[in-house]
N, CA, C and O atoms as a GROMACS GRO file, in nm:
protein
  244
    1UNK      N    1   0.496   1.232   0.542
    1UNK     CA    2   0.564   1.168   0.432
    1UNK      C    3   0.457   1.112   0.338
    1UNK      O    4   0.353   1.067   0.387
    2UNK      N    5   0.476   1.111   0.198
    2UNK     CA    6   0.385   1.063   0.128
    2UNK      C    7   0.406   0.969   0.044
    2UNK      O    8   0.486   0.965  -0.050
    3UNK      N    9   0.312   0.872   0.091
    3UNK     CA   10   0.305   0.706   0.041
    3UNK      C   11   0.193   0.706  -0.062
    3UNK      O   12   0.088   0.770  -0.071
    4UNK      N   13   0.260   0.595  -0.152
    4UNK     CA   14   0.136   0.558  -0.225
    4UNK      C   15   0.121   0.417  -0.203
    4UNK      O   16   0.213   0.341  -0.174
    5UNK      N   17  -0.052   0.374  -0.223
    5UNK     CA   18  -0.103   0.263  -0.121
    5UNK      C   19  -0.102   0.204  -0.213
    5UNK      O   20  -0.098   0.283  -0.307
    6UNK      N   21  -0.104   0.040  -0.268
    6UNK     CA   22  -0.152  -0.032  -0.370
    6UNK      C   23  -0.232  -0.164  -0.331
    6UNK      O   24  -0.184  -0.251  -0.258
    7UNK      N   25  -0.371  -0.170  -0.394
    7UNK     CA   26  -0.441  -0.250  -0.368
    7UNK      C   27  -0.466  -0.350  -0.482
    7UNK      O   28  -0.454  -0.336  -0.603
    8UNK      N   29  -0.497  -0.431  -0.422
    8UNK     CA   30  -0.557  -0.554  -0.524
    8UNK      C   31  -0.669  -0.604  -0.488
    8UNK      O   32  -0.682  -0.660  -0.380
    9UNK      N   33  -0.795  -0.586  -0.600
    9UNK     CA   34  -0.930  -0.591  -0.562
    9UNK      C   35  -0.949  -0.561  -0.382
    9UNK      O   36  -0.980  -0.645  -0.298
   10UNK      N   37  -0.922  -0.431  -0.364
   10UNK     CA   38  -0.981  -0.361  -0.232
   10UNK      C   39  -0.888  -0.471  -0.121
   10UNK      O   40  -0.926  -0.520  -0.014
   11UNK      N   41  -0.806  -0.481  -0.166
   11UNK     CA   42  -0.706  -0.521  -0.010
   11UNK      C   43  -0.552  -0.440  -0.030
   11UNK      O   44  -0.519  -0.409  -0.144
   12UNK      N   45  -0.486  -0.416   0.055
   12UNK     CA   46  -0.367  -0.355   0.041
   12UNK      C   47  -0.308  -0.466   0.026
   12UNK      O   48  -0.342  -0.571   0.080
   13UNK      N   49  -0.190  -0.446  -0.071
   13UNK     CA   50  -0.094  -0.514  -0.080
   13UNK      C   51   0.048  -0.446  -0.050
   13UNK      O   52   0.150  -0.513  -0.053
   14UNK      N   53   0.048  -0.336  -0.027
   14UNK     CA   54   0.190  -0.299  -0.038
   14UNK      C   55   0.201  -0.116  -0.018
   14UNK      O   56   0.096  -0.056  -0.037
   15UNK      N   57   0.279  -0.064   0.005
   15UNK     CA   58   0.327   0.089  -0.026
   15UNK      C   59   0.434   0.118  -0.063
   15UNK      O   60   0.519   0.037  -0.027
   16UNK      N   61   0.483   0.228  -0.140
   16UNK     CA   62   0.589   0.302  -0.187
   16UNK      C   63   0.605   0.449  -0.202
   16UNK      O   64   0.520   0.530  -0.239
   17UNK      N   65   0.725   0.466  -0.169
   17UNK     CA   66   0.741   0.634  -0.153
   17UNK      C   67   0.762   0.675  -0.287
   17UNK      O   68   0.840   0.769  -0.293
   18UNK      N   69   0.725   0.643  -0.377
   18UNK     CA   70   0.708   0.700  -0.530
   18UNK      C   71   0.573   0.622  -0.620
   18UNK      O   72   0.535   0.504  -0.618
   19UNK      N   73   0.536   0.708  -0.676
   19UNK     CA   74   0.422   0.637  -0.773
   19UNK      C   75   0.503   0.557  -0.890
   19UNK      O   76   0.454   0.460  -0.948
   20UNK      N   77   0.623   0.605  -0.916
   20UNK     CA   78   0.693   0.487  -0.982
   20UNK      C   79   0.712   0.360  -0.939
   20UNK      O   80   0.670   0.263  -1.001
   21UNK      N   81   0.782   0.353  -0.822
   21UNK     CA   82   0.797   0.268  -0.711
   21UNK      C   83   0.645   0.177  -0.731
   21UNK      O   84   0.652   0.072  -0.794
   22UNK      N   85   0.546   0.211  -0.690
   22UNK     CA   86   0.399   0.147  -0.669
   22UNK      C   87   0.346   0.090  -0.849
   22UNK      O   88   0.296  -0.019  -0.876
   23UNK      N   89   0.370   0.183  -0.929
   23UNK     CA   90   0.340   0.096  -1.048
   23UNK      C   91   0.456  -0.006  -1.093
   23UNK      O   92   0.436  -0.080  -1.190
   24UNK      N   93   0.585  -0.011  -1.015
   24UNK     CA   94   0.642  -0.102  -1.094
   24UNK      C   95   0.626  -0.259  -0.963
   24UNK      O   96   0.683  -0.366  -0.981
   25UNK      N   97   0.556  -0.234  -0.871
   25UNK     CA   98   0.495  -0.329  -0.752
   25UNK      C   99   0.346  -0.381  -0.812
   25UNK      O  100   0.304  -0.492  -0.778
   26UNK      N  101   0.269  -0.296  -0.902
   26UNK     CA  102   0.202  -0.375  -0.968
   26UNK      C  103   0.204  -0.444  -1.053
   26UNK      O  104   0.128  -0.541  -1.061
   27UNK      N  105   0.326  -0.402  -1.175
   27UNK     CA  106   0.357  -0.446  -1.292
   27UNK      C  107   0.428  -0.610  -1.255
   27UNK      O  108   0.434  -0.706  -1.332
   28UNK      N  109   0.483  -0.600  -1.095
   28UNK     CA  110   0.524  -0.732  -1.071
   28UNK      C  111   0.421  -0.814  -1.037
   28UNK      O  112   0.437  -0.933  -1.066
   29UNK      N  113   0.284  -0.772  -0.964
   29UNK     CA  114   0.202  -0.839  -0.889
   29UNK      C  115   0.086  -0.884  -1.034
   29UNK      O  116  -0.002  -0.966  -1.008
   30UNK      N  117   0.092  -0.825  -1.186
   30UNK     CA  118   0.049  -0.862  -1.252
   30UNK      C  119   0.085  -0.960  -1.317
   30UNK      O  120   0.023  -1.053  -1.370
   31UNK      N  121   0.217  -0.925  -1.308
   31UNK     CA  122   0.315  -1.046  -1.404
   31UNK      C  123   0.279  -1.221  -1.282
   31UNK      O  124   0.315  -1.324  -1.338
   32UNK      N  125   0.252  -1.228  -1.219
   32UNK     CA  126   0.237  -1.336  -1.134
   32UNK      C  127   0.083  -1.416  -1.176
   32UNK      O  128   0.051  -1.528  -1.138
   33UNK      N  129   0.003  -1.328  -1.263
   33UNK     CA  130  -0.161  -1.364  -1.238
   33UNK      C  131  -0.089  -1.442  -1.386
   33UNK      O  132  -0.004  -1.413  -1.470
   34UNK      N  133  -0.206  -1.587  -1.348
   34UNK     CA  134  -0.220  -1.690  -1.452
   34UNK      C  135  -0.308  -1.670  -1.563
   34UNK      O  136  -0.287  -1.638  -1.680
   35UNK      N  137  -0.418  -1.700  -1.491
   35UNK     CA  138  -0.545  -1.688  -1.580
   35UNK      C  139  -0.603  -1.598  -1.602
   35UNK      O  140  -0.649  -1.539  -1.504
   36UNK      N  141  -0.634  -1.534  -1.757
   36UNK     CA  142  -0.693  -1.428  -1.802
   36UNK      C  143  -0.859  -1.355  -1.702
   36UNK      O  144  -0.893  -1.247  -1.654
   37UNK      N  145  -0.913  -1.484  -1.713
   37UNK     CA  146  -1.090  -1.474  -1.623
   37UNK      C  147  -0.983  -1.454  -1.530
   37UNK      O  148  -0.942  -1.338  -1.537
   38UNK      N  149  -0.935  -1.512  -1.462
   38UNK     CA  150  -0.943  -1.443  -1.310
   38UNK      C  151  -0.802  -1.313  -1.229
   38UNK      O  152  -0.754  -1.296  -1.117
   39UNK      N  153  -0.784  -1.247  -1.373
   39UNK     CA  154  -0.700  -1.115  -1.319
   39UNK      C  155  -0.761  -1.008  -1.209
   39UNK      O  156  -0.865  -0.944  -1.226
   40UNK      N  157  -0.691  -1.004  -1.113
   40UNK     CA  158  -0.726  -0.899  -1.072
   40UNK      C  159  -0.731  -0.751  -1.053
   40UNK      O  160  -0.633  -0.687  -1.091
   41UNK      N  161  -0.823  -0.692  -1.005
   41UNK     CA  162  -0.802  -0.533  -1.015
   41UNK      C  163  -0.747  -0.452  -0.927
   41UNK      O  164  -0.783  -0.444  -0.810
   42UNK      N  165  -0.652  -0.386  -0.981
   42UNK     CA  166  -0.528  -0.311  -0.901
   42UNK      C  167  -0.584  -0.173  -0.921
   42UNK      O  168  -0.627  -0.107  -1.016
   43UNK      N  169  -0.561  -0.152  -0.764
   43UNK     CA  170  -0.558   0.056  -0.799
   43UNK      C  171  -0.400   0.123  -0.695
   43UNK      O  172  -0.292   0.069  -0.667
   44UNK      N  173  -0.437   0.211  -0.675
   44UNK     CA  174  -0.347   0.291  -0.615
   44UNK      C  175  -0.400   0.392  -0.522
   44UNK      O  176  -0.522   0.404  -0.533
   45UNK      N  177  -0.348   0.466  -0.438
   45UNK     CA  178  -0.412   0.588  -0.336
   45UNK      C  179  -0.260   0.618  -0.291
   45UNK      O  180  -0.166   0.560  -0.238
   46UNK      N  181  -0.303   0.775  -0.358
   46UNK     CA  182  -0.140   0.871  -0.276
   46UNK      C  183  -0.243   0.922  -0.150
   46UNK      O  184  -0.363   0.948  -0.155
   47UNK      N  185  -0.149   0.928  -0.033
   47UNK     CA  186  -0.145   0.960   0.093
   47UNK      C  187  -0.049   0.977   0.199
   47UNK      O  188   0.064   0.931   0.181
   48UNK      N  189  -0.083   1.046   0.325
   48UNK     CA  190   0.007   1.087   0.386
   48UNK      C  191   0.004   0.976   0.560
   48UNK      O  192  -0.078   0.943   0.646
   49UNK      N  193   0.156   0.956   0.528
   49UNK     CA  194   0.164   0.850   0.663
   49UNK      C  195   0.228   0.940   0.726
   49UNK      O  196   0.312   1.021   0.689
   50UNK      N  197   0.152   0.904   0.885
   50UNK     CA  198   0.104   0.968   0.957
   50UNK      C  199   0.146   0.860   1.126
   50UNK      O  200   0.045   0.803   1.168
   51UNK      N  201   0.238   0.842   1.187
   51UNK     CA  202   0.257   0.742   1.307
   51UNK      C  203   0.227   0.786   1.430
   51UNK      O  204   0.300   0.875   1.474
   52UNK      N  205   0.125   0.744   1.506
   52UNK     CA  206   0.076   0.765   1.601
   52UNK      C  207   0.093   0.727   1.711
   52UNK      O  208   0.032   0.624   1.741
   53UNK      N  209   0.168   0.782   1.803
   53UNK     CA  210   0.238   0.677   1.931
   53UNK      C  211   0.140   0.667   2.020
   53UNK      O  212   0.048   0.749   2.027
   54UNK      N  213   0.153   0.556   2.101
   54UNK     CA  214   0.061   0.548   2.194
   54UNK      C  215   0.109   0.641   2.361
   54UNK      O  216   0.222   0.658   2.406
   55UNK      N  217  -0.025   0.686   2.421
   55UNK     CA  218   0.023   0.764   2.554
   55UNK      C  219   0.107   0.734   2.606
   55UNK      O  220   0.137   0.616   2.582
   56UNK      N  221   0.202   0.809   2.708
   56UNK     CA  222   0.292   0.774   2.774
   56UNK      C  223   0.204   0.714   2.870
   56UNK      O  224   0.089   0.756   2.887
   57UNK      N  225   0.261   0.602   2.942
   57UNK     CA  226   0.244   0.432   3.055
   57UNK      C  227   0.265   0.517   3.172
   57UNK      O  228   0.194   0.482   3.267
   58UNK      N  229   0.347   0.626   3.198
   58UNK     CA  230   0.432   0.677   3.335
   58UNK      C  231   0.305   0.762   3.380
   58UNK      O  232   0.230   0.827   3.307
   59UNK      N  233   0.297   0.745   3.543
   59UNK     CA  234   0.259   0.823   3.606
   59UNK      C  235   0.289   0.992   3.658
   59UNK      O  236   0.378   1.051   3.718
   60UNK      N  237   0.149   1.030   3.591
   60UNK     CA  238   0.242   1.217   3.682
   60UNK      C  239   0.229   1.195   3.799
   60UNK      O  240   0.147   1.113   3.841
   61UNK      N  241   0.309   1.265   3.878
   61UNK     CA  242   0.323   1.285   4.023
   61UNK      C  243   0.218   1.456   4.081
   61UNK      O  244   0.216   1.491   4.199
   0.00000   0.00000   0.00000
């Protein structure tokens, strides 16, 4: 399935299954910043999620 990642200055903040979806999660996370000096920088990364279960616990016989 393909997610897009959204960061703020190199931390995740969030994902969405549309790049619409993810720019309108920034357009909110911009609308929140106060001060001009200290806006931060937003990017994005399309990618594929990927869930990895852990081994089965049960013993073979």
């Amino acid at each position: 399935m393909k997610r897009f990642y959204v960061f703020r200055d190199g931390t995740m903040e969030g994902s969405a299954a549309s790049r619409v979806a993810a720019l309108d999660m920034i357009r909110q996370l911009q609308k929140r910043e106060t001060h001009p000096f200290l806006r931060s920088s937003f990017s994005m990364i399309e990618g594929e999620e990927e869930f990895i279960p852990y081994p089965s616990m049960k013993k073979e016989k």
